[in-house]
C-alpha positions in Angstrom: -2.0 23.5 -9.9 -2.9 20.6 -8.2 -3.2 20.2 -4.2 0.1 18.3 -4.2 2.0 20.4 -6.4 0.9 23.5 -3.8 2.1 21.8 -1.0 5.3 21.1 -2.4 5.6 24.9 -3.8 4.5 25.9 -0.3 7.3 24.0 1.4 9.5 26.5 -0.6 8.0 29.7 -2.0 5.9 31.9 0.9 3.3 32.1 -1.4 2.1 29.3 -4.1 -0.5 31.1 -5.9 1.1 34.4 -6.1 4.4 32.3 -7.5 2.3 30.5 -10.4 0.2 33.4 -11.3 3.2 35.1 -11.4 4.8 32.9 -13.6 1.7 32.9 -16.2 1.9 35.9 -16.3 5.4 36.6 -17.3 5.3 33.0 -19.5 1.8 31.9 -20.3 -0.2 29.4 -19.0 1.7 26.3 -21.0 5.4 27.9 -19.8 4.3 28.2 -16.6 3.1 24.7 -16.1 6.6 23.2 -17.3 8.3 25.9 -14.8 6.0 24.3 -12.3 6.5 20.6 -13.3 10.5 21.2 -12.7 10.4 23.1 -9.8 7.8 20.2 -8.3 10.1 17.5 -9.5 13.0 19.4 -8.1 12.0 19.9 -4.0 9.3 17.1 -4.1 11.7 14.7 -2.2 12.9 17.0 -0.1 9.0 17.9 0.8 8.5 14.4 1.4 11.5 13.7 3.8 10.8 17.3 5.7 6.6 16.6 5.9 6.8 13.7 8.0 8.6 15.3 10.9 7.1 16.2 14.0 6.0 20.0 13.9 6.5 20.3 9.9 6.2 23.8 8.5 5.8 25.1 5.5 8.0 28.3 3.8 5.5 30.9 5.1 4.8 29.3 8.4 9.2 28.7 9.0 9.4 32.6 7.8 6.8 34.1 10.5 8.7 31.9 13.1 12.1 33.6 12.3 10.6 37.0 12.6 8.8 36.7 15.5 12.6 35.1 16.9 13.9 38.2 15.1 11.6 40.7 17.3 12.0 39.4 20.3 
């Protein structure tokens, strides 16, 4: 997985590496690089738009805001 494909799985899935590895291991490696191609292609203009704006955060990062909101 390259840098920019983590990013853009990052902007949707909490955790990138735990959702690829995941995905080898249920598919193997050549499966799981297609799944990761279309789901790359699928949010990476939507990662693009949302990036650029002030205070951008990522899946994990928007999650742990709504908890702490959540807990308070």
């Amino acid at each position: 997985m390259t840098n920019d494909e983590k990013k853009i799985l990052a902007h949707i899935v909490v955790d990138p590496d735990a959702w690829y590895n995941h995905a080898v291991s249920w598919f193997g490696q050549e499966l799981a690089d297609q799944h990761l191609a279309v789901k790359v292609a699928k949010y990476k203009d939507q990662y693009d738009g949302e990036k650029v704006k002030p205070g951008y955060k990522n899946r994990l990062e928007r999650d742990q805001e709504e908890e702490l909101k959540r807990k308070k």
